[in-house]
N, C-alpha and C positions, 0 to 999 in steps of 0.2 A: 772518556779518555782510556787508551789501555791500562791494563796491566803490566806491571815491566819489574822481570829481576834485572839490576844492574851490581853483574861482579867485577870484582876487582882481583886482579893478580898483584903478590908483593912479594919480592926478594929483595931484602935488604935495602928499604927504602923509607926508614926514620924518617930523612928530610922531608919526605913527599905526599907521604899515606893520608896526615890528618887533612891535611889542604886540597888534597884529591877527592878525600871524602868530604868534604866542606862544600864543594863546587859541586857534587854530584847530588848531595842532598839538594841542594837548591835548584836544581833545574829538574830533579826528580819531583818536587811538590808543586812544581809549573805545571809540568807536563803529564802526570796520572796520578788518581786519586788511588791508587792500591799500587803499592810499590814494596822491593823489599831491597836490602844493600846483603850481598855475600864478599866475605874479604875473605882472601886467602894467603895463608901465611905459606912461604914454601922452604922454611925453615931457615929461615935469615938467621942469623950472626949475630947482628943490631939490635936495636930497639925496635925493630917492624912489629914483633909478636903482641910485645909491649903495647905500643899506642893500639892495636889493634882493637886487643883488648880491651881497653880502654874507652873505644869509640864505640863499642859494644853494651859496655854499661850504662854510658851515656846515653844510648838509644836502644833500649834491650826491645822494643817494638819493631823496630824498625832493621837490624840489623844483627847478621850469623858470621860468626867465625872460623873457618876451617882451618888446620895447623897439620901442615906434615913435620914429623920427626927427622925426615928424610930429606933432603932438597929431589925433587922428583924435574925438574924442567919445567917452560914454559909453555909447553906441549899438551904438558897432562895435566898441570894447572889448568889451567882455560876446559880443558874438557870436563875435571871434575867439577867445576865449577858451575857448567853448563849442567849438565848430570844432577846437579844438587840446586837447580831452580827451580820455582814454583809457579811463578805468575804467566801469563799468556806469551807475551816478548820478554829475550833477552839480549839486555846490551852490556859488551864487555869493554873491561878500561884496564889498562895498567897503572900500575900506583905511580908508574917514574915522573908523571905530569906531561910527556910529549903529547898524550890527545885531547884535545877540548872536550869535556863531558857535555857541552853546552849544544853539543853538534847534537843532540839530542830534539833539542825544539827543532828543528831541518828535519829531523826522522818519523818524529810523528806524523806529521800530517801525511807521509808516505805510507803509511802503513796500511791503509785503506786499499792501494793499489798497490803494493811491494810485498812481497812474503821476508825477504830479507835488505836490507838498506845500509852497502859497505859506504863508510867512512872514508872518499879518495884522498890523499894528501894531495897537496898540489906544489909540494915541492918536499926532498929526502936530505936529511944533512949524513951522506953515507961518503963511505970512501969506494973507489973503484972497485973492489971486490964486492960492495955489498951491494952496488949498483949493478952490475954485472947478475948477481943472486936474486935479485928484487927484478929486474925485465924478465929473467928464465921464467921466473915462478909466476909471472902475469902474462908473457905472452906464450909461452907452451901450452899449458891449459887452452888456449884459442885457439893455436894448431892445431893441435891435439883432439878437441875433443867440440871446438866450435862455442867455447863458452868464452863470455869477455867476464872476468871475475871484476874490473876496474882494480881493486888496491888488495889482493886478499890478505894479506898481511895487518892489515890495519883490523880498527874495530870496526865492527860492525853490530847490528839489533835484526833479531832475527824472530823468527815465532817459536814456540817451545816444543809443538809439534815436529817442528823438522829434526831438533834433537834427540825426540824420542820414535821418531820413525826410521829416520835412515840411517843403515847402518854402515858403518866403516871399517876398512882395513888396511887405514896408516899407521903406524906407531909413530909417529912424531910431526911434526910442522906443517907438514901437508894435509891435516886432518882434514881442518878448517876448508883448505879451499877444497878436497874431494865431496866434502859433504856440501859445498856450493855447486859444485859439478855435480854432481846428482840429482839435487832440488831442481833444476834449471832442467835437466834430461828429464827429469820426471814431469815437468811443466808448471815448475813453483816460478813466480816473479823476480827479479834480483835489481835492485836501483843504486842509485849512489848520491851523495851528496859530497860536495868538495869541502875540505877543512884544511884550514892551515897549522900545521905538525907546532908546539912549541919544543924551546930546548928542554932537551931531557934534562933534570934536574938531579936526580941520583937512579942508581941500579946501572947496572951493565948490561948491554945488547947480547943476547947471546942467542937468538934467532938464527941466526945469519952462519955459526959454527963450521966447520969442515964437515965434524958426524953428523949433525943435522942437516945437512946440505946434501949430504950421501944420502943418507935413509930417507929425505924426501923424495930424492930423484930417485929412488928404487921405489917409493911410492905409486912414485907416478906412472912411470912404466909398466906397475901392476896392476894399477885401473884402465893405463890404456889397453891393456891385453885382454880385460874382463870384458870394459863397455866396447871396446872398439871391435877385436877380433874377435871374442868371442860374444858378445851381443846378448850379453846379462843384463837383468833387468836393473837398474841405474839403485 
């Protein structure tokens, strides 16, 4: 069985943390015999830090704590997170409860033939705008650059190599899928397996932003300029 860090992003979501991690442990001890939980506090409000901690003591083998001072975004969460794993694969979750951790057992047995395996939703409870946000960001990327990311917004299990070889230069939301768009140029694997989203339970969306929205699409236009026109090495 692999090895798999599986982190968790949390802004201010008391309600949801312990139960997200509850779920994650158990389909973690199904699915690989060396595993590890990294939670990440992004300086919540709430009791996030709190129970955090707490689920930390309870399992001081098993699971790492990280705590910004700062509320830094869902951006740089996820990446330090990725940054500060250790085991072969990593799969990432937010603590709000909208993604099944269980979409896990579907992942592995991928893994043999997939370098990374996005999580697709198979249906969005968004509003017009975010829907509008969410097609740009999945089918530009395919104009653009000839990659089908399927959902890159969602989670995804990826190898840990790919996070420490390629390198990036989005500052924000669009990390995730350049560093898809590159693995794929470089000739890494990319699969999917379909999950049904549940309702978010607490924390706010804030993906989806106006500033994030901008600094991604300046993103992007900065890799197509690289990979495309001027024909850098991915």
């Amino acid at each position: 069985m692999p090895s798999i860090s599986l982190v968790i992003a949390a802004f201010n979501e008391e309600a949801t943390l312990e139960a997200v991690f509850v779920r994650c442990l158990d389909v973690l001890v199904e699915c690989s015999d060396d595993f590890e939980v990294l939670i990440l506090d992004d300086a919540s409000t709430d009791g996030t830090g709190e129970i955090a901690e707490s689920i930390a003591r309870n399992h001081p083998d098993v699971v790492r704590v990280i705590t910004h001072q700062k509320n830094q975004g869902i951006a740089a969460t996820f990446e330090e997170l990725n940054q500060a794993a250790t085991r072969d694969y990593v799969f990432d979750i937010p603590a709000d409860g909208e993604y099944p951790p269980e979409a896990l057992r579907e992942i592995v047995p991928l893994l043999d033939d997939f370098d990374i395996v996005v999580c697709r939703r198979t249906f969005k409870r968004y509003t017009l705008y975010r829907q509008l946000v969410s097609w740009c960001y999945r089918w530009l990327p395919r104009v653009m650059f000839g990659v089908e990311l399927f959902d890159p917004g969602s989670t995804k299990c990826r190898r840990r190599t790919l996070i420490e070889e390629i390198p990036l230069s989005s500052r924000g939301v669009f990390a995730e899928a350049e560093r898809m768009i590159r693995a794929v140029r470089r000739g890494h694997r990319l699969g999917k397996v379909d999950v049904e989203p549940e309702r978010r339970m607490a924390g706010d969306p804030r993906g989806a932003g106006f500033g994030y929205v901008v600094l991604a699409a300046v993103d992007l236009l900065r890799l197509w300029f690289q990979l495309v026109i001027l024909r850098r090495r991915p």
